[in-house]
C-alpha atoms as a printed R data frame, in Angstrom:
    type eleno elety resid chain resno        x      y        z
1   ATOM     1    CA   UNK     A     1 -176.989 54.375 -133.426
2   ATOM     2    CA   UNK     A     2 -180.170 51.906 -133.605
3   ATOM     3    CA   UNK     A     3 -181.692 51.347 -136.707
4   ATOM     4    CA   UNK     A     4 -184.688 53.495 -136.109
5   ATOM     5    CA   UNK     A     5 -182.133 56.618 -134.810
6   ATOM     6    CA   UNK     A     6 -180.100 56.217 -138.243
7   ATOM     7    CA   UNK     A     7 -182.828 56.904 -140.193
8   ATOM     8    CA   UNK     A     8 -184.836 59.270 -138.151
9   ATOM     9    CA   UNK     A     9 -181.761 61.177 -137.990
10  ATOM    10    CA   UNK     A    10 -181.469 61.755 -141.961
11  ATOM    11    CA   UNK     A    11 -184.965 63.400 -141.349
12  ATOM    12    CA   UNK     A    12 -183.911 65.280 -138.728
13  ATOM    13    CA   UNK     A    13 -181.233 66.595 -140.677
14  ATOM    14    CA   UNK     A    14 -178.590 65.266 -138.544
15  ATOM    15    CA   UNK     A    15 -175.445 63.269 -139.348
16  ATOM    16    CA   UNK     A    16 -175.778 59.339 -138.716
17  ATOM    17    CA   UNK     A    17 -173.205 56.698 -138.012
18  ATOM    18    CA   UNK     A    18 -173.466 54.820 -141.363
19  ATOM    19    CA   UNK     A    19 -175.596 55.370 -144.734
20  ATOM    20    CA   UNK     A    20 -179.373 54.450 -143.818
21  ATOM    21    CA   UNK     A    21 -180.893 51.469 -145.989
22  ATOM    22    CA   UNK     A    22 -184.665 51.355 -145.706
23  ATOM    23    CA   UNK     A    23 -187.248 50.196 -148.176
24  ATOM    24    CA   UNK     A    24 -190.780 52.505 -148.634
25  ATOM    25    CA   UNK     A    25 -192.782 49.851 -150.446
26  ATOM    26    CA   UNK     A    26 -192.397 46.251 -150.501
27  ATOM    27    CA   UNK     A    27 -189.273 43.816 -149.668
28  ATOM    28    CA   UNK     A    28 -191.248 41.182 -149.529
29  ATOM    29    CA   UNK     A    29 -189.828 38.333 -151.647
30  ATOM    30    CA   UNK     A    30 -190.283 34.557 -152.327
31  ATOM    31    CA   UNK     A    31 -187.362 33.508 -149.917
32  ATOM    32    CA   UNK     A    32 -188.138 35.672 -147.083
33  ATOM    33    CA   UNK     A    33 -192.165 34.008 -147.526
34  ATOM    34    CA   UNK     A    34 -190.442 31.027 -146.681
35  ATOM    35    CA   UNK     A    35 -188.449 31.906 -143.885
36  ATOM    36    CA   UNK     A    36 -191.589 33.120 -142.195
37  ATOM    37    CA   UNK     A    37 -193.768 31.016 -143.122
38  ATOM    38    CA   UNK     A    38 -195.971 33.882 -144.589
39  ATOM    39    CA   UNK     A    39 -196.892 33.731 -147.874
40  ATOM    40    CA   UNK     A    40 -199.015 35.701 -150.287
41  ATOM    41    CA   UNK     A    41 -201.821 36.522 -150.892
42  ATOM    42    CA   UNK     A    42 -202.453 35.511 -147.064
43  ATOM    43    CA   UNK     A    43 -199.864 38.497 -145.985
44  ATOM    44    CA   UNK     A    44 -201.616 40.803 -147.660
45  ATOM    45    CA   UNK     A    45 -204.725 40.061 -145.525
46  ATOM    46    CA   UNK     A    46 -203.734 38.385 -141.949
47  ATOM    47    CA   UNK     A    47 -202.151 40.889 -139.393
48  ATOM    48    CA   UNK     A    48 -199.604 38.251 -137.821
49  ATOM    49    CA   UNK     A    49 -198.676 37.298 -141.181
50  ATOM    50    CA   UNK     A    50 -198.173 40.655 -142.643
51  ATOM    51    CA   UNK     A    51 -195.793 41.521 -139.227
52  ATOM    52    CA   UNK     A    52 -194.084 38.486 -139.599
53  ATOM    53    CA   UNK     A    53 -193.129 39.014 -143.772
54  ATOM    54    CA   UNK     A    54 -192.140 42.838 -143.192
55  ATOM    55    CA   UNK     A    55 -189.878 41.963 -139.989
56  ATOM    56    CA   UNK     A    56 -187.552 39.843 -142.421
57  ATOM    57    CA   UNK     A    57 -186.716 42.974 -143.728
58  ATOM    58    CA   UNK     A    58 -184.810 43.627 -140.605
59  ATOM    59    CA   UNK     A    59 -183.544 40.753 -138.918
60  ATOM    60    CA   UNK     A    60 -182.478 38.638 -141.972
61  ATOM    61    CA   UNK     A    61 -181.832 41.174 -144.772
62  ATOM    62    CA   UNK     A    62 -180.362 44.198 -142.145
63  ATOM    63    CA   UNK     A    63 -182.494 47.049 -143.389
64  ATOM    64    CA   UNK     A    64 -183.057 49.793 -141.299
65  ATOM    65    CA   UNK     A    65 -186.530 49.619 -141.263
66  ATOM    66    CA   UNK     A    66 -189.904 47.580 -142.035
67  ATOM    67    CA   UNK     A    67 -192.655 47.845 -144.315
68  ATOM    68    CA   UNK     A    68 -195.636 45.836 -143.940
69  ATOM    69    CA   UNK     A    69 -198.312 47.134 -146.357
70  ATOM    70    CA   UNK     A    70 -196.742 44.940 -149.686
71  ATOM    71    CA   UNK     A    71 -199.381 46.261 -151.991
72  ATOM    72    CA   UNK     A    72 -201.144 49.425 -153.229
73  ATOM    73    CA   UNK     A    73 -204.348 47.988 -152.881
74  ATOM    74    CA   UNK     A    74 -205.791 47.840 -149.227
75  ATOM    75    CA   UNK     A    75 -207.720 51.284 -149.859
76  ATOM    76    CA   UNK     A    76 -209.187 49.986 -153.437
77  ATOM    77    CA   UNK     A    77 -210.236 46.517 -152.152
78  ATOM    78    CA   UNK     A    78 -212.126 48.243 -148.700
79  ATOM    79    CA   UNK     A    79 -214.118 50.517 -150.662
80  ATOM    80    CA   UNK     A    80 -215.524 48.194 -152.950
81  ATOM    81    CA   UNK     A    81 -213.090 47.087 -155.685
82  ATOM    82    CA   UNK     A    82 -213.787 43.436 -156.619
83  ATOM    83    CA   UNK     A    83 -209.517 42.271 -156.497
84  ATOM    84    CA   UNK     A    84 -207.582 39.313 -157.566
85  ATOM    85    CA   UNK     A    85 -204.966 39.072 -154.095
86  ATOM    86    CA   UNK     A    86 -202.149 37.041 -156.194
87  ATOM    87    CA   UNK     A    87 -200.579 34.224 -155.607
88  ATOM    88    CA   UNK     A    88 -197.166 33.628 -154.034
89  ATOM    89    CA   UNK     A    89 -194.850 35.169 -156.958
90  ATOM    90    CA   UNK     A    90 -197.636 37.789 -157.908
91  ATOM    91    CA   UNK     A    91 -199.071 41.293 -156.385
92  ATOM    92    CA   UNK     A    92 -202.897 41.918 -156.314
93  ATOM    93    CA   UNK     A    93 -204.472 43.758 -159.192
94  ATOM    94    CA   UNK     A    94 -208.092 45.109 -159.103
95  ATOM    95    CA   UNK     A    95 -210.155 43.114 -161.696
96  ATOM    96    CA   UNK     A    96 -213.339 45.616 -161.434
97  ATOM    97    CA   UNK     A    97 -213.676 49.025 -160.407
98  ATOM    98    CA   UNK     A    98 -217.139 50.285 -158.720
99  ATOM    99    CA   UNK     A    99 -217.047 53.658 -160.636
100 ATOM   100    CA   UNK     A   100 -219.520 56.212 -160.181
101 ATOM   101    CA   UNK     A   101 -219.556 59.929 -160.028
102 ATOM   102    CA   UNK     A   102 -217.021 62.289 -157.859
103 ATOM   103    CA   UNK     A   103 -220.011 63.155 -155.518
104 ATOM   104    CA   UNK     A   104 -221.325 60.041 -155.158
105 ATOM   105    CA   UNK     A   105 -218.166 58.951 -153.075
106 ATOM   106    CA   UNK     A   106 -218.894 58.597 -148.828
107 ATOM   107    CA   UNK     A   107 -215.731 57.221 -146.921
108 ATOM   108    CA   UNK     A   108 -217.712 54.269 -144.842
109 ATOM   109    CA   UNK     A   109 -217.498 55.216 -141.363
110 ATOM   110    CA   UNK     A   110 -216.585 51.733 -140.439
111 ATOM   111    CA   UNK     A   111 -213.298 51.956 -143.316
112 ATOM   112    CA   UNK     A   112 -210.241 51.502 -140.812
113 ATOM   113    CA   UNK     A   113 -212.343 48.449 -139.479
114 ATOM   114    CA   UNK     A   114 -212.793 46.951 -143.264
115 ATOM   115    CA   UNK     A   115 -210.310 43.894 -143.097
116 ATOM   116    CA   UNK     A   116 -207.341 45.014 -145.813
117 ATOM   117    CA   UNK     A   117 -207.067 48.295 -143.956
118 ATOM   118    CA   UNK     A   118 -207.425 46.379 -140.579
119 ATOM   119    CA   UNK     A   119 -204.622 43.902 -141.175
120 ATOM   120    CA   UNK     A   120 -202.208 47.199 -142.201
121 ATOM   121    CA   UNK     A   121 -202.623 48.731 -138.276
122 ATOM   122    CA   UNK     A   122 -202.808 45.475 -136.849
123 ATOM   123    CA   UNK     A   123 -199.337 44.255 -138.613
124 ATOM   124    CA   UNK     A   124 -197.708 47.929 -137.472
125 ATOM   125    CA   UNK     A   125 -199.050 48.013 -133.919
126 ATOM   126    CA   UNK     A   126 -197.398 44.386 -134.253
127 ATOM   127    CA   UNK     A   127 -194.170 45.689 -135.878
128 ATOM   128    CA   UNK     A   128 -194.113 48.574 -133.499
129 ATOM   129    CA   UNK     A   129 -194.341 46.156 -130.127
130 ATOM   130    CA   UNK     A   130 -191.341 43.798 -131.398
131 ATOM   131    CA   UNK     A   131 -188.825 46.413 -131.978
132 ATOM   132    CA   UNK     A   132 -190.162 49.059 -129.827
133 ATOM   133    CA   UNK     A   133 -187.649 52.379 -130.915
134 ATOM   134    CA   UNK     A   134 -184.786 49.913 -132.700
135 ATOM   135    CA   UNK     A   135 -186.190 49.869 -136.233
136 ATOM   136    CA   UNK     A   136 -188.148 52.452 -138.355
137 ATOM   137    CA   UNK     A   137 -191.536 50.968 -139.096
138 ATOM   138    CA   UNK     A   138 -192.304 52.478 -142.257
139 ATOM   139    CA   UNK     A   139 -196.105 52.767 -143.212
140 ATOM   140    CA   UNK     A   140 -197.957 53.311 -146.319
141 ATOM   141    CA   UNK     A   141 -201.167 54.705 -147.877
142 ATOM   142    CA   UNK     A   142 -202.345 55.495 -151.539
143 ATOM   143    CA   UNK     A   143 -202.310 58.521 -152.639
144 ATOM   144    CA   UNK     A   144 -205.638 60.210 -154.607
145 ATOM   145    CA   UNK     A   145 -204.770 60.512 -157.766
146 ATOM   146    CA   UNK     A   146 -203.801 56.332 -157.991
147 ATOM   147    CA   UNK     A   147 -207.088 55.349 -155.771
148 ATOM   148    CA   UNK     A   148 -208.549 56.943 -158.464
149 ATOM   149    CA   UNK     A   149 -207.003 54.792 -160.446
150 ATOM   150    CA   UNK     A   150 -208.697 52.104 -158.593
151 ATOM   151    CA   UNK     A   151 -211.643 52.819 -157.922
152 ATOM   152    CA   UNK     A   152 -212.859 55.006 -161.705
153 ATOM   153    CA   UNK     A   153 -210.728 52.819 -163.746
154 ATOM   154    CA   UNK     A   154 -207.133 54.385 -165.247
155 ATOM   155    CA   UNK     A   155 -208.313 54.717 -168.514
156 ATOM   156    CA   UNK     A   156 -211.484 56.787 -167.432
157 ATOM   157    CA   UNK     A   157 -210.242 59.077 -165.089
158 ATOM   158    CA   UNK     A   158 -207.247 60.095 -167.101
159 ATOM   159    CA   UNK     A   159 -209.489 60.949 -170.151
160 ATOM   160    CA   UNK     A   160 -211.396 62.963 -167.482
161 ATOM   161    CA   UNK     A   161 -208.147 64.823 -167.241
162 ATOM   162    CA   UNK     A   162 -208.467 66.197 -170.546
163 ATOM   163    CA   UNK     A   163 -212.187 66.495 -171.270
164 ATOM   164    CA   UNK     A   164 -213.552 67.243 -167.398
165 ATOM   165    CA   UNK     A   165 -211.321 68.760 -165.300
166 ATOM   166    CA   UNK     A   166 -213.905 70.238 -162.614
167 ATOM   167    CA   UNK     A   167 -214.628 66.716 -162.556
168 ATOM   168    CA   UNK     A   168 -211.176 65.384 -161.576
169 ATOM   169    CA   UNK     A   169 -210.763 68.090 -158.871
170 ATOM   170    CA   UNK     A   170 -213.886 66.907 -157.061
171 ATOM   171    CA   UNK     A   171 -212.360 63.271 -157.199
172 ATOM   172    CA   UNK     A   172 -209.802 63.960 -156.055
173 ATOM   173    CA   UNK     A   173 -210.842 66.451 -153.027
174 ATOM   174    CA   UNK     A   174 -213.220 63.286 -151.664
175 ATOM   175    CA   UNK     A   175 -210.545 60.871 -152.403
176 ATOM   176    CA   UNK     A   176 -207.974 62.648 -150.391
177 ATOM   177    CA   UNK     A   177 -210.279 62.122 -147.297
178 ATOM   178    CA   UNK     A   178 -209.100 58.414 -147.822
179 ATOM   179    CA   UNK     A   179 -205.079 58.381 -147.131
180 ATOM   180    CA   UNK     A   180 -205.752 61.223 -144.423
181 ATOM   181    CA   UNK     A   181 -207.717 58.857 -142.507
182 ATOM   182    CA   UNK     A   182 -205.335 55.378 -143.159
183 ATOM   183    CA   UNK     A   183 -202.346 58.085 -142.665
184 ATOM   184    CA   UNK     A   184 -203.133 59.330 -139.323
185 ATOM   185    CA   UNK     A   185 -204.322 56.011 -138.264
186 ATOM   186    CA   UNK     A   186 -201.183 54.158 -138.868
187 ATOM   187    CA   UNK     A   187 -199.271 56.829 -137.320
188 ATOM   188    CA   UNK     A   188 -201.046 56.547 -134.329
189 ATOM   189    CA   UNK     A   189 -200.455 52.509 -134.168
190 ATOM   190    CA   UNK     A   190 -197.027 53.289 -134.536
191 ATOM   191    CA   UNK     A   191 -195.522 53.887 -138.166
192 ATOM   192    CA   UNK     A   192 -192.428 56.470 -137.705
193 ATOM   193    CA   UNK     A   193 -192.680 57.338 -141.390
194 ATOM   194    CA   UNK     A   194 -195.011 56.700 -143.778
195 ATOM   195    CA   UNK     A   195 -194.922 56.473 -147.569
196 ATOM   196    CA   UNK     A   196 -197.385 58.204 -149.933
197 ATOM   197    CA   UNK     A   197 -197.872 56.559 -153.462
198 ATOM   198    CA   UNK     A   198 -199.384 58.781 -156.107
199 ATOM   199    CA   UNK     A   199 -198.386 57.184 -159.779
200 ATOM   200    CA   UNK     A   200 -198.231 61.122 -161.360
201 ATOM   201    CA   UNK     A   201 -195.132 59.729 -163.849
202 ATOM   202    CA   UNK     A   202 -194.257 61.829 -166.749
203 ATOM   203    CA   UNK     A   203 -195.424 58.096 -168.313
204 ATOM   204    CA   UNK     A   204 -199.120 58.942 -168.124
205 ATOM   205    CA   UNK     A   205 -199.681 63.032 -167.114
206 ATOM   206    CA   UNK     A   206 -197.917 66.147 -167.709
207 ATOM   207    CA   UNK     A   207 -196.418 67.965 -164.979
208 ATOM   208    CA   UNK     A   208 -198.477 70.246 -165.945
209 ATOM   209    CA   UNK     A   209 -201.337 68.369 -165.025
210 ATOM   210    CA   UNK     A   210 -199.641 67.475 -161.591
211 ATOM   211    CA   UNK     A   211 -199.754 70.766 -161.017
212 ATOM   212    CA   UNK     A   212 -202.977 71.619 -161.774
213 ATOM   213    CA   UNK     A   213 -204.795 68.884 -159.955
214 ATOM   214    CA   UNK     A   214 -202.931 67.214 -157.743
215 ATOM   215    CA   UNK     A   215 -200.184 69.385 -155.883
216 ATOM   216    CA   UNK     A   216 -203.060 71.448 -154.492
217 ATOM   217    CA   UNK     A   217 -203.935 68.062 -152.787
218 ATOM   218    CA   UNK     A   218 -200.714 67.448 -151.968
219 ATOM   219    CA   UNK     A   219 -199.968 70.539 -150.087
220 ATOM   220    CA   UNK     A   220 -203.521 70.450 -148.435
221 ATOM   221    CA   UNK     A   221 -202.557 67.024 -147.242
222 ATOM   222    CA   UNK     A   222 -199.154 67.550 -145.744
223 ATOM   223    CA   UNK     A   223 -200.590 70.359 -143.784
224 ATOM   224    CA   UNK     A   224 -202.509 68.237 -142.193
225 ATOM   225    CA   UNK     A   225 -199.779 65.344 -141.199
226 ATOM   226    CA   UNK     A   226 -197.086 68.189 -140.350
227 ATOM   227    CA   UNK     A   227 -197.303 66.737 -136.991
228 ATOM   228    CA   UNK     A   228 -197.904 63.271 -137.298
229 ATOM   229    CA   UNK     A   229 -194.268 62.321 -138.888
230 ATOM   230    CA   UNK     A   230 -192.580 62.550 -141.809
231 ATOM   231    CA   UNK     A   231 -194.009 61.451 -145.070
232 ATOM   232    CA   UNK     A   232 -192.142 60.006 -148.646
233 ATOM   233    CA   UNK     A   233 -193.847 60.684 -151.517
234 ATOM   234    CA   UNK     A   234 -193.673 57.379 -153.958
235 ATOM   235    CA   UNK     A   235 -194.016 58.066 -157.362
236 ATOM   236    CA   UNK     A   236 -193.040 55.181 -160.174
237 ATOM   237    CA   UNK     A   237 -191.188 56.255 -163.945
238 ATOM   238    CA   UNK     A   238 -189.451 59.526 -165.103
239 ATOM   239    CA   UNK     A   239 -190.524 62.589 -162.932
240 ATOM   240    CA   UNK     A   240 -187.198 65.054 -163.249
241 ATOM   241    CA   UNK     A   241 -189.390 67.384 -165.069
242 ATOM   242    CA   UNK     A   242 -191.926 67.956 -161.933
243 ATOM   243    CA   UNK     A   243 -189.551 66.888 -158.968
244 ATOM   244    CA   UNK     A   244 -189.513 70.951 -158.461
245 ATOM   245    CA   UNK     A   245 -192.943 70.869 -158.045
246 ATOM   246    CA   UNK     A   246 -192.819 67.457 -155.601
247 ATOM   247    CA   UNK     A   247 -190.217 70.206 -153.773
248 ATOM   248    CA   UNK     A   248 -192.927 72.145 -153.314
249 ATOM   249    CA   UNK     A   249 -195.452 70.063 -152.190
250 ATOM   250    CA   UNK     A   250 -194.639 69.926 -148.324
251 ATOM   251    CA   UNK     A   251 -192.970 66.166 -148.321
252 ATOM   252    CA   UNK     A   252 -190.223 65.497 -146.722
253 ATOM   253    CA   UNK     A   253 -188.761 62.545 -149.503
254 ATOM   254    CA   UNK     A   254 -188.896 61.430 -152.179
255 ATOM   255    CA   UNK     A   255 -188.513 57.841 -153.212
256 ATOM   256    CA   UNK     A   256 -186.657 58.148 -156.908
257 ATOM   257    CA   UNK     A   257 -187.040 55.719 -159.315
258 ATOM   258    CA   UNK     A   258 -183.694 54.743 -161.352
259 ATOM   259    CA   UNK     A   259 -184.853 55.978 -164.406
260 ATOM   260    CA   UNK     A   260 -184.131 58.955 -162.890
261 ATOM   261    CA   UNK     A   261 -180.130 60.040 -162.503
262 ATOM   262    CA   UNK     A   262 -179.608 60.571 -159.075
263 ATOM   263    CA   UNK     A   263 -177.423 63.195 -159.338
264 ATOM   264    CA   UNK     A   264 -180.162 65.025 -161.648
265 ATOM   265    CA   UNK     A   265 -182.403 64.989 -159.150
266 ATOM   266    CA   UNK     A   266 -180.186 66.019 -156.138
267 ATOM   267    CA   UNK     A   267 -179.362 69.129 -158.130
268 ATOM   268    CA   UNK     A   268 -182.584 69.623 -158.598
269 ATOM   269    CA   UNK     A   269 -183.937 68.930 -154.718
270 ATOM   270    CA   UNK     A   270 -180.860 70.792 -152.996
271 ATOM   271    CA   UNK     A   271 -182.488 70.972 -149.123
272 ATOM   272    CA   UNK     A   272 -185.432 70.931 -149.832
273 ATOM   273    CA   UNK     A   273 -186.119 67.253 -150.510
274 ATOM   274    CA   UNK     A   274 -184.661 63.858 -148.922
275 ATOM   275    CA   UNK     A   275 -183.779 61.318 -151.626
276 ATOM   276    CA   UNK     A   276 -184.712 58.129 -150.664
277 ATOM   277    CA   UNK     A   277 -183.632 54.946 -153.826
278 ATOM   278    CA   UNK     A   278 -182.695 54.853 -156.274
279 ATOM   279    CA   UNK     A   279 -181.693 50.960 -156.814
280 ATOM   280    CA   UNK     A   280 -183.355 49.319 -160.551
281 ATOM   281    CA   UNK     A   281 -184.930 46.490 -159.736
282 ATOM   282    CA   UNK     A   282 -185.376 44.435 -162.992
283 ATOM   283    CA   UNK     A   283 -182.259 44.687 -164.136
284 ATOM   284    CA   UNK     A   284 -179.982 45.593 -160.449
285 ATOM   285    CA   UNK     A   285 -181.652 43.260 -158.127
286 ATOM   286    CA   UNK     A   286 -183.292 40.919 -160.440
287 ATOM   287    CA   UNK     A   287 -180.383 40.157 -162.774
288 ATOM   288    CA   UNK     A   288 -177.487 41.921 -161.565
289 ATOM   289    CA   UNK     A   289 -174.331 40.666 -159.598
290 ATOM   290    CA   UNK     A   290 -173.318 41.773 -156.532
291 ATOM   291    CA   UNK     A   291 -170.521 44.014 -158.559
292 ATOM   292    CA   UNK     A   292 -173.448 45.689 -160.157
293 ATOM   293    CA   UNK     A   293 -174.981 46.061 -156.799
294 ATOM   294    CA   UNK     A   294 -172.085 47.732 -155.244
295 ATOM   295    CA   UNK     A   295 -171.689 49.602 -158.442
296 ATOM   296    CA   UNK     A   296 -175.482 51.124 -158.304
297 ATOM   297    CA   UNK     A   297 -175.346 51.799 -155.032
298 ATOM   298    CA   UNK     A   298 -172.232 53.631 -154.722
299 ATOM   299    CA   UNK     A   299 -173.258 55.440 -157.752
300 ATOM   300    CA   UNK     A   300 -176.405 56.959 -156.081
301 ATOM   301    CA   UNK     A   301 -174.960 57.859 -152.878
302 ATOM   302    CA   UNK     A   302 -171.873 59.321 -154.776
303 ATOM   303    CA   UNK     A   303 -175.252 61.296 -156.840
304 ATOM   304    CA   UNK     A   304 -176.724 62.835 -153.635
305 ATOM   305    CA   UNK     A   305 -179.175 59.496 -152.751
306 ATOM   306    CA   UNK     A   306 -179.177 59.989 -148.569
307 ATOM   307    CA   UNK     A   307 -181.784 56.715 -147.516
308 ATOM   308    CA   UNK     A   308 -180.639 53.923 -150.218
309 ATOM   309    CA   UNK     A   309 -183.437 52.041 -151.316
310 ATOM   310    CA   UNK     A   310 -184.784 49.658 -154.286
311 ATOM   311    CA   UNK     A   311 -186.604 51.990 -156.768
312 ATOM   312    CA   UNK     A   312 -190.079 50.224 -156.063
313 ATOM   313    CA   UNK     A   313 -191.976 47.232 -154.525
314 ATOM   314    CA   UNK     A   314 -189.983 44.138 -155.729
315 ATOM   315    CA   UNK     A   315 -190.007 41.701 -157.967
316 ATOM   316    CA   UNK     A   316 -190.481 38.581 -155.727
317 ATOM   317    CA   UNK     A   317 -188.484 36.629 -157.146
318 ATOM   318    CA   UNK     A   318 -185.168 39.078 -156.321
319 ATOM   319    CA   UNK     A   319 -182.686 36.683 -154.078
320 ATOM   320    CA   UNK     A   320 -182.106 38.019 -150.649
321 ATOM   321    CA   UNK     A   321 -178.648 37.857 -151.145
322 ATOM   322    CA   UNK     A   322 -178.638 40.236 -153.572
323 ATOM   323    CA   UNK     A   323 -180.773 42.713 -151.261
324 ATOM   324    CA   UNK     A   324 -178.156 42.021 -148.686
325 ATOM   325    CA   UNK     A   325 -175.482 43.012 -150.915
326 ATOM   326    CA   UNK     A   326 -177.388 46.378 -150.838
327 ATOM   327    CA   UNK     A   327 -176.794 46.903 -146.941
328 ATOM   328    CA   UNK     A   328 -173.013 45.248 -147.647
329 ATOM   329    CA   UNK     A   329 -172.166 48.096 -150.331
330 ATOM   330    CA   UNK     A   330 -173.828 50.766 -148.201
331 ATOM   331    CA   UNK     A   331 -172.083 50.368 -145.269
332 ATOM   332    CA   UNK     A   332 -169.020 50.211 -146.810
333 ATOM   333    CA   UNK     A   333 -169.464 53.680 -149.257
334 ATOM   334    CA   UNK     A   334 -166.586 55.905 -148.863
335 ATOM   335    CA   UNK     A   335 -164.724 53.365 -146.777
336 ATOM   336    CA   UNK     A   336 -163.186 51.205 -150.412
């Protein structure tokens, strides 16, 4: 099987030669800038350079797939956030957020032309014409409830939660305009899965909340990309208390962080979720051996974990051997 069939086939429900390794956020690390010559914060906003990060993923490091959007910020930074891009070791973060009220949002008509946004399609349709249907391009967009985030400031819009809810559902129905767009766009320039982050962690609401607010969204929004491909939800943190409700919002996977057991959360998902990571980062990939590599990985796949992944975008400082030792112990589950 090609890269692309392996993992297409776990969505497909079908059995594949080997265990798929993919990643649904960001592999980009420090080594792999250097090997092609693409370096951040320039890969965050050149299309050549983006394409030529992501595709390290694949033809140095052996993952299934590539994933060129490295950030969660393209969305923020086109509609008006004022953002500090990094540096080589670093990931953007949004220094000021424009604010203003639910109804005074209007997606620019010019927004998949806005350069972040632009350098996303450009580095897929790139991605897509090197490897054609070998490997899985994997794009990305941000999910409502974090643009929100963004663009309202954390702080705000999560006291919002509590003291004006009406006002948090309009947010978020004009927000949700935003990944719809970026979504069906980067299908259409050639993604073959796309992840959708939405930072809902039992660390800052209540699945309660999720519920309230956001899975309406959710559901909404995967009725409209039914037909476009399949779509991971991305959530950071603890989330075994609402993973029912992620089972019910129309994804097809979920990308688990390790703070959640994987064999919690397989119980939990049965068939009605794909379980895509569920490899800690910090402590795994950062600081671990390639014993404890082996050891995690087995240990999720053994736990019901069908697409191995790291838990989240990485730290870039993580050595590519050590991410190569993920595609190592993989491929060799249930064969030791």
């Amino acid at each position: 099987m090609s890269p692309r069939e392996r993992v297409l086939a776990v969505f497909n429900r079908k059995p594949c030669d080997r265990v798929p390794v993919i990643n649904p956020t960001s592999l980009a690390t420090l080594e792999s800038m250097r090997l092609a010559n693409a370096y951040f914060p320039n890969a965050h906003l050149q299309g050549d350079a983006m394409a030529a990060l992501a595709a390290v993923g694949h033809d140095t490091l052996g993952f299934d797939s590539v994933t060129p959007y490295f950030s969660v910020h393209a969305e923020a930074a086109a509609l008006g956030c004022c953002m500090d891009w990094g540096k080589p070791d670093s990931l953007p973060r949004v220094l000021e957020s424009p604010g203003g009220e639910p109804d005074d949002f209007v997606l620019p008509p010019n927004f998949l032309d806005r350069k972040p946004v632009k350098t996303v399609l450009q580095a897929i349709k790139a991605l897509k014409k090197k490897y054609g249907a070998k490997v899985a391009v994997i794009g990305k967009v941000i999910g409502p409830w974090t643009l929100a985030y963004h663009l309202y400031g954390t702080a705000d819009f999560l006291l919002s939660v509590v003291l004006e809810p009406e006002k948090v559902h309009r947010y978020l129905r004009n927000l949700a305009k935003v990944p719809l767009l970026f979504a069906q766009a980067q299908f259409e320039a050639g993604a073959d899965i796309l992840t959708w982050a939405d930072h809902v962690t039992a660390d800052l609401i209540s699945a309660k909340s999720y519920e309230e607010f956001l899975l309406p969204v959710h559901q909404h929004c995967n009725k409209q990309l039914v037909k476009a491909g399949p779509v991971i939800l991305h959530v950071c943190g603890p989330v075994i208390d609402r993973l029912d409700l992620f089972c019910q919002a129309g994804f097809e996977a979920f990308h688990l962080d390790s703070r959640n057991d994987a064999s919690v959360a397989a119980g939990i998902a049965g068939e009605r979720l794909i379980l895509a990571g569920n490899i800690n980062n910090p402590a795994t990939l950062l600081g671990g051996t390639a014993a404890d590599i082996k050891e995690a990985v087995h240990y999720a796949l053994d736990g019901g974990i069908q697409l191995i992944a790291p838990e989240c975008a990485l730290p870039c400082r993580v050595a590519n051997r050590n991410l190569m030792e993920i595609v190592r112990a993989a491929h060799c589950w249930k064969a030791v």
